[in-house]
Backbone as numpy.savetxt, mean C-alpha at the origin, in Angstrom:
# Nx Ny Nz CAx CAy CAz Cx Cy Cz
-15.55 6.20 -7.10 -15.24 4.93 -7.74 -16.19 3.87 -7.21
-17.03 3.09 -8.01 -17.92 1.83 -8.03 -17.13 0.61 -7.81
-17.56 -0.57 -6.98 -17.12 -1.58 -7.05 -17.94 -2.38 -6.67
-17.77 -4.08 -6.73 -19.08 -4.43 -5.85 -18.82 -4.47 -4.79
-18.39 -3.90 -4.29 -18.22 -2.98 -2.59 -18.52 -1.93 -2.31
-19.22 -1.48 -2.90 -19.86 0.18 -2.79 -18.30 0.93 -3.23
-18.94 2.17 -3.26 -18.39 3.06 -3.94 -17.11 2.84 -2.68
-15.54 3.22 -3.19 -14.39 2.85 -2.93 -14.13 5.05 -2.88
-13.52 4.82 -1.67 -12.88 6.17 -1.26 -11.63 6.35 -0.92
-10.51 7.06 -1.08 -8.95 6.93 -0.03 -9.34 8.45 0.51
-9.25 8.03 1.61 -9.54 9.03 2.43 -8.40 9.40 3.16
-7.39 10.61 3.96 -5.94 10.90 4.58 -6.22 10.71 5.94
-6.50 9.32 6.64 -6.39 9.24 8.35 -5.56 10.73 8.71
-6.93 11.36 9.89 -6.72 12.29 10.84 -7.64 12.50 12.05
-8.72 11.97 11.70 -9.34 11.40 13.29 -8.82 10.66 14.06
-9.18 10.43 15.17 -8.85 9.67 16.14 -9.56 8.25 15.68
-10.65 8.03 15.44 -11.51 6.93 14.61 -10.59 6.53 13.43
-10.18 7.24 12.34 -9.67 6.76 11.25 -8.41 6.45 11.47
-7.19 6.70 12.46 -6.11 6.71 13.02 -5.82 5.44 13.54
-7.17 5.23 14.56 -7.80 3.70 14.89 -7.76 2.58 14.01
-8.31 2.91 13.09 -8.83 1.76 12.27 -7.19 1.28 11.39
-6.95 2.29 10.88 -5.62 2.42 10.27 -4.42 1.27 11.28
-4.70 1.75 12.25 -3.82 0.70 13.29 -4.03 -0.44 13.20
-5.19 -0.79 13.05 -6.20 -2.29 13.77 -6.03 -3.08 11.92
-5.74 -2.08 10.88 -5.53 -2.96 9.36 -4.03 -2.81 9.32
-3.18 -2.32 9.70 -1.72 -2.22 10.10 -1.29 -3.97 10.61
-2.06 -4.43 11.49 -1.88 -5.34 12.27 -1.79 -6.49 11.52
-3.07 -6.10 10.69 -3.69 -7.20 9.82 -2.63 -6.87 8.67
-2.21 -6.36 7.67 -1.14 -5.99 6.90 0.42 -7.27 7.14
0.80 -6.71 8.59 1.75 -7.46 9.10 1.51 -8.88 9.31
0.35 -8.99 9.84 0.21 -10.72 9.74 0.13 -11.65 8.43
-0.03 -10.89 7.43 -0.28 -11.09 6.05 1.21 -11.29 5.73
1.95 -10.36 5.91 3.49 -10.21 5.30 4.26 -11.10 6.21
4.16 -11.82 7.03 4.74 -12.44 7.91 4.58 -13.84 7.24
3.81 -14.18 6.48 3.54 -15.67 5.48 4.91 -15.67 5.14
5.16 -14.39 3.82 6.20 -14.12 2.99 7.79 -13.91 3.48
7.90 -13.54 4.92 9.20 -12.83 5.25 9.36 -13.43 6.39
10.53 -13.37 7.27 10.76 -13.08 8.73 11.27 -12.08 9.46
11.20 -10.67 8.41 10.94 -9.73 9.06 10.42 -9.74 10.17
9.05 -9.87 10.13 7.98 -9.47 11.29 7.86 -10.81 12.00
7.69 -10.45 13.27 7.00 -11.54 14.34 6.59 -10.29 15.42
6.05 -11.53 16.04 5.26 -11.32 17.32 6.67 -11.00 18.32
6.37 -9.50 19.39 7.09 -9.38 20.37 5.99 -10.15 21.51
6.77 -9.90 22.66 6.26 -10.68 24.45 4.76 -10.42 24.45
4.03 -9.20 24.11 2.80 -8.75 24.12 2.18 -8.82 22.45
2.69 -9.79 21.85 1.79 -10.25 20.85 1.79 -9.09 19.72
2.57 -8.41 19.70 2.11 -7.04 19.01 3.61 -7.23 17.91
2.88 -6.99 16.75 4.15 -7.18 15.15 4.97 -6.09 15.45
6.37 -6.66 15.00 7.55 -5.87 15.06 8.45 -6.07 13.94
9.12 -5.54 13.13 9.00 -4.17 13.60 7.55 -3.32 13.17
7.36 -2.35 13.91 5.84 -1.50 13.74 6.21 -0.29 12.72
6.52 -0.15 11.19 6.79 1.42 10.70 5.31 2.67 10.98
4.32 2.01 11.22 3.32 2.86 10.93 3.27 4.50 11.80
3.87 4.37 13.22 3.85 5.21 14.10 5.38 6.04 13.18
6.16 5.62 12.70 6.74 6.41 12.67 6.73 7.07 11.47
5.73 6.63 10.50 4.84 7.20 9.38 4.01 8.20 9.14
3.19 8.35 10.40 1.89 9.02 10.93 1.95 10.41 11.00
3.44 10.74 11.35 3.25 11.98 11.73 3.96 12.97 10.38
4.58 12.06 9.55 5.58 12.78 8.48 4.93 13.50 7.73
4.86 14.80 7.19 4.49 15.21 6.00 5.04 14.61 4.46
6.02 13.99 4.13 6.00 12.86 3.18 5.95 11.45 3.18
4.91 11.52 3.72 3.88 9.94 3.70 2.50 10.55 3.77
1.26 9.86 2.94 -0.19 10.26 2.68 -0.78 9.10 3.64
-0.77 8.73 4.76 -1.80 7.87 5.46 -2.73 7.62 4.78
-3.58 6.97 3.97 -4.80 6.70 2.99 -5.60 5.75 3.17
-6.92 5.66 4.45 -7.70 4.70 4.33 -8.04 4.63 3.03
-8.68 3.14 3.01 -9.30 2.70 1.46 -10.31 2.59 2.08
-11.95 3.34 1.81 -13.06 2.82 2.47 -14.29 2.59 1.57
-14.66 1.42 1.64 -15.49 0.80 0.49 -16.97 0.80 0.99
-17.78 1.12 0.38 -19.17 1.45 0.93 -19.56 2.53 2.28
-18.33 3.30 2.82 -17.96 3.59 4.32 -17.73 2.97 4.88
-17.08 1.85 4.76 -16.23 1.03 5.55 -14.79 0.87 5.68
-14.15 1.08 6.61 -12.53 0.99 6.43 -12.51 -0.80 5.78
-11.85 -0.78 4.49 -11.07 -1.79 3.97 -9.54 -2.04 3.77
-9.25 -1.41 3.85 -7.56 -1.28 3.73 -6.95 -0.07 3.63
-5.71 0.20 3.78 -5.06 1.36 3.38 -4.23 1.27 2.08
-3.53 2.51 1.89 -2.51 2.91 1.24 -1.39 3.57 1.66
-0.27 4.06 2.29 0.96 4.50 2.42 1.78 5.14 1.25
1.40 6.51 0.80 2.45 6.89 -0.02 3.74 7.67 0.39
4.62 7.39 0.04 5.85 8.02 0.28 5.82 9.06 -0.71
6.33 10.44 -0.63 7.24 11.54 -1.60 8.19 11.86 -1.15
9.06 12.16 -2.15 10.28 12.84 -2.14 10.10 13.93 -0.43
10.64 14.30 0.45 12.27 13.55 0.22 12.29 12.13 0.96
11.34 11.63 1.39 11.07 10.43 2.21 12.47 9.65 2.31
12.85 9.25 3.04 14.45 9.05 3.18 14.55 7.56 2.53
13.46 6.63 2.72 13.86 5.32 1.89 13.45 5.37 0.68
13.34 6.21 -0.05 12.95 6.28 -1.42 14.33 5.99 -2.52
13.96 5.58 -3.19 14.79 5.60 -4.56 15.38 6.62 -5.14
16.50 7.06 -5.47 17.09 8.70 -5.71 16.16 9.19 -6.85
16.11 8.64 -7.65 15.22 8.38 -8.56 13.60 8.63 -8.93
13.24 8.40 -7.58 11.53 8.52 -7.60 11.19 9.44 -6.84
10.47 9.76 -7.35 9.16 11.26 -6.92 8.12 10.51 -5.61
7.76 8.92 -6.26 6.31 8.62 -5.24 6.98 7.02 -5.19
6.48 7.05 -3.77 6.48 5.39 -3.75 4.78 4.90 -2.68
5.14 3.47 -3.30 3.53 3.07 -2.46 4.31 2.21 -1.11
4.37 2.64 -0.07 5.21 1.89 1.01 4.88 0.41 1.53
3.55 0.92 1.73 2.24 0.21 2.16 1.04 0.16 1.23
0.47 -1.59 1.31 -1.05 -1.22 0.53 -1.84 -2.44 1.17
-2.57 -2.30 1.28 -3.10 -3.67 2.28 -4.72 -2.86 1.86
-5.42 -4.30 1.56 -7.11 -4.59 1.42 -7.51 -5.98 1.80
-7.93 -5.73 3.26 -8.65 -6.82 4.30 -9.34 -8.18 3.43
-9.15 -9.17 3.72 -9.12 -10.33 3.31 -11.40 -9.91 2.57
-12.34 -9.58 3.56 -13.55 -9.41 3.33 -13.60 -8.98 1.73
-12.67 -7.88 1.46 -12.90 -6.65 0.24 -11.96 -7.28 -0.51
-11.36 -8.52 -0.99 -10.27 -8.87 -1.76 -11.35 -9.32 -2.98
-11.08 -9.39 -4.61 -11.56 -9.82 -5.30 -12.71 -9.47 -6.01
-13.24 -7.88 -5.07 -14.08 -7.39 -5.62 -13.95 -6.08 -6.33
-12.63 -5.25 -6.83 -12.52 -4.42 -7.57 -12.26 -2.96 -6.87
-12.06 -3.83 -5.28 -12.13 -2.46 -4.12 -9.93 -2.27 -4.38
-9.79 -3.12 -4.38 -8.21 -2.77 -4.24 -7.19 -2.15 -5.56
-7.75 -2.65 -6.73 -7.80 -2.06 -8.10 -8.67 -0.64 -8.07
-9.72 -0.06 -7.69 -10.17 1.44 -7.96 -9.23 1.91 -6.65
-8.93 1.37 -5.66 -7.96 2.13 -4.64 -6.72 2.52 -5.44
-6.07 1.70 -6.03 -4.57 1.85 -6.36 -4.56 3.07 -7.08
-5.68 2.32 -8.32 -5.43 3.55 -9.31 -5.60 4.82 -9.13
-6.71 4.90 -7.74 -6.73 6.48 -7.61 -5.55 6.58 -6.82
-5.14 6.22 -5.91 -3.52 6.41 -5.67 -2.58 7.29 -6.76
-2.35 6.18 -7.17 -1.45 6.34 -8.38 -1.90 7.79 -8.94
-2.77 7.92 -9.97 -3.25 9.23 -10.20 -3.66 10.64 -9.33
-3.76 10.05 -8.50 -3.48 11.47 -6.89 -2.08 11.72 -6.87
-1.38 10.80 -7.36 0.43 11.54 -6.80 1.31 11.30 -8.37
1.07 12.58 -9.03 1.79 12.39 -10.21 2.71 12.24 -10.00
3.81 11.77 -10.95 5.20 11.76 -10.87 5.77 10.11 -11.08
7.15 10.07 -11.01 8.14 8.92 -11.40 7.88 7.72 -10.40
7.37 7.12 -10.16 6.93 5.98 -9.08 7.95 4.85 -9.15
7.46 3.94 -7.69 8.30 3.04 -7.44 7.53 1.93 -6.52
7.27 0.44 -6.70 6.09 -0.08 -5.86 7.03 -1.34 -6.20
6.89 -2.09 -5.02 8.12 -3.18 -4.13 7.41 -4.13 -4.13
7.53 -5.23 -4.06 6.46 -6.26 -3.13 7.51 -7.55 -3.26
7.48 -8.17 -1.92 8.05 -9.12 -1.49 7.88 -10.46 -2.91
9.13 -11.50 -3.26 9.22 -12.22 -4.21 8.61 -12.96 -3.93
8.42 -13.78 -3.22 7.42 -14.68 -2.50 5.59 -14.33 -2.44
5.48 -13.19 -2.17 3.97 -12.55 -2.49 3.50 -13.07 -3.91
2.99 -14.05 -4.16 2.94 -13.95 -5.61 1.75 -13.65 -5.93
0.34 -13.36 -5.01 -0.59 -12.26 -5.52 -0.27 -10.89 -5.39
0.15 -10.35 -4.66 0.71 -8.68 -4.61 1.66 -8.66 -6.09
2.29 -9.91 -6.71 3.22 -9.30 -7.61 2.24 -9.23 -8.71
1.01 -9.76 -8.96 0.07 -10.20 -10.08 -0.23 -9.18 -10.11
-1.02 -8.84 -8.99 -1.96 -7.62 -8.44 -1.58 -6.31 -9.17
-0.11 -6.09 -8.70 0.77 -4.80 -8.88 1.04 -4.65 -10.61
1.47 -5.73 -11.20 1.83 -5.86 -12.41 0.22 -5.73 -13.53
-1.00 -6.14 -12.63 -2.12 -5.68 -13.92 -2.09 -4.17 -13.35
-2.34 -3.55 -12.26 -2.74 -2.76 -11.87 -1.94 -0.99 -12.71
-0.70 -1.65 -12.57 0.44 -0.70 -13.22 0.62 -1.08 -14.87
0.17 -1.84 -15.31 -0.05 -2.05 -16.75 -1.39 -0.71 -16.94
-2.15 -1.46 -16.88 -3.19 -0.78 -16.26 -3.31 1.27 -16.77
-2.74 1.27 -15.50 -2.26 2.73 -14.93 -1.32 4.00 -16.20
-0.54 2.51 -16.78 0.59 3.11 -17.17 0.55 2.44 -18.93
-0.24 1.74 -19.36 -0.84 1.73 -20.49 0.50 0.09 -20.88
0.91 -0.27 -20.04 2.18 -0.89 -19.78 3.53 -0.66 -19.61
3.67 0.55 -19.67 5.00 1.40 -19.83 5.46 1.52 -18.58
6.25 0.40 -18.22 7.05 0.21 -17.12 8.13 -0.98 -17.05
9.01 -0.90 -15.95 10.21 -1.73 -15.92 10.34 -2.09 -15.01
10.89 -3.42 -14.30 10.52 -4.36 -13.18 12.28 -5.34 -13.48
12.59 -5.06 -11.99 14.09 -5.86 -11.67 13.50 -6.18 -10.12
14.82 -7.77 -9.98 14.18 -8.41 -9.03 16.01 -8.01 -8.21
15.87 -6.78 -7.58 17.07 -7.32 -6.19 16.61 -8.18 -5.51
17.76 -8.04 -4.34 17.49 -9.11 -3.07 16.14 -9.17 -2.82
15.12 -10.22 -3.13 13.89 -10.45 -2.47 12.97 -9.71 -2.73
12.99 -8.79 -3.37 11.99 -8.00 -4.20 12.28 -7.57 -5.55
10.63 -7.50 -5.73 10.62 -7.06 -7.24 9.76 -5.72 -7.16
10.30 -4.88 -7.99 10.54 -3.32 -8.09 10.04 -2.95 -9.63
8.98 -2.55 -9.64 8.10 -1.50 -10.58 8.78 -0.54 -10.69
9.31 0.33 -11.78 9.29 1.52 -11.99 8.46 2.03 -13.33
7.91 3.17 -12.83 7.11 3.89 -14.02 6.62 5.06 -13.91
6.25 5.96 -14.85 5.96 7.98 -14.70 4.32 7.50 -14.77
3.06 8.19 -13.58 2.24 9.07 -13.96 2.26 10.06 -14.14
């Protein structure tokens, strides 16, 4: 995939390097979502809490997915599958996590990420994003138009708004 970020890759963190980096845009992820929520803050040693990523890392239903644009780590992806325990009874795939570093925003790197997402994990999907986010909800809503030719349905529970739709 082309962007004007060089060619855009999701690659499955399993080096120690890509494991790394994954951490160090984790950080950056949380400081981002911390605008929107009070979920997250800073514990005594400065470090976002709560942390899901470690307990992500090791699951076989979650896809760890750098996004790396030109060979550069730009963001990740987090997919959940079935039986992933916070999933929707309902859904096959969810996107848990999606984060693209403030540098790679706007250039077509986070749109060729999704969609290859999305199309790497067929099935009944499910993608969240905080009510307050109101670029993640833009973002999500062309992206899954997009994806899904528009054929999808969106309810707002408590504080989020919730995509559902089949690749």
């Amino acid at each position: 995939m082309g962007t004007r970020g060089g060619p855009v890759e999701l690659v499955r963190a399993s080096t120690e390097a890509e494991l790394a980096a994954l951490r160090r845009l984790y950080a950056l992820y949380l400081h981002d979502l911390s605008a929107h929520t009070t979920h997250y803050e800073l514990d005594g040693d400065a470090r976002w809490r709560p942390d899901y990523l470690e307990d992500m890392l090791p699951r076989a239903d979650c896809h760890c997915l750098l996004i790396e644009a030109g060979g550069k780590p730009a963001g990740f992806a987090l997919v959940t599958v079935k039986p992933f325990p916070q999933m929707a009874a309902d859904a096959d795939v969810g996107m848990a996590e999606f984060f693209v570093a403030q540098p790679y925003r706007r250039r077509g790197i986070g749109r060729a990420a999704a969609l290859e997402a999305l199309r790497r994990f067929p099935g009944a999907w499910t993608v969240e994003e905080l009510v307050g986010n109101e670029a993640a909800v833009a973002f999500w809503r062309d992206v899954i138009a997009e994806a899904t030719g528009g054929r999808y349905t969106e309810h707002e529970p408590t504080g989020e708004i919730v995509q559902r739709f089949a690749i």
